[in-house]
Phi, psi and omega in degrees: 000133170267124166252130188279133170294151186318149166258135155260148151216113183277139163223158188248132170278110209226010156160055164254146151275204210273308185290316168298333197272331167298304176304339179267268191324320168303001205242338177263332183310295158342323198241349156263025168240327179291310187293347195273117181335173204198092162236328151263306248053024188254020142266306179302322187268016176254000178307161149209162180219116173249139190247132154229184182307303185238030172212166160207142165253160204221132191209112184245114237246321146019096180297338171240073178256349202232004150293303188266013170266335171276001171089030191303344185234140198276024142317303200200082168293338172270351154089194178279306181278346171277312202293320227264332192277303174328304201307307176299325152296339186250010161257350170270341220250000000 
């Protein structure tokens, strides 16, 4: 049996302060549980997010999380993280 690994995205905080950088991250968090496909729903409500001043990982430990990231489902053909890196340029820029 093949099991696909979990997925992550780390962004490094390179000039927010500590109350923006939260808000941007909780906000991308928001928005990779929006985008993640939905049939139980135990891959959307498995994300976590660790935060600090000057990173946040965004990690979903899910075995086929990295099936639907690859778009396997036409819930989210573009899968999570490219749309959520998208997301994230146009809420910084």
């Amino acid at each position: 049996v093949c099991v696909m690994p979990a997925i992550q995205l780390v962004i490094d905080n390179t000039r927010f302060d500590e109350q923006e950088w939260q808000s941007i991250c909780d906000q991308v968090f928001t928005f990779l549980q929006d985008v993640t496909p939905v049939d139980t729903g135990v891959c959307r409500d498995a994300w976590e997010m660790n935060w600090s001043p000057v990173d946040c990982q965004f990690y979903n430990p899910t075995e086929y999380a990295s099936y639907l990231d690859e778009g396997w489902s036409s819930q989210a053909p573009d899968g999570m993280i490219r749309p959520a890196i998208q997301f994230l340029r146009d809420l910084v820029s």
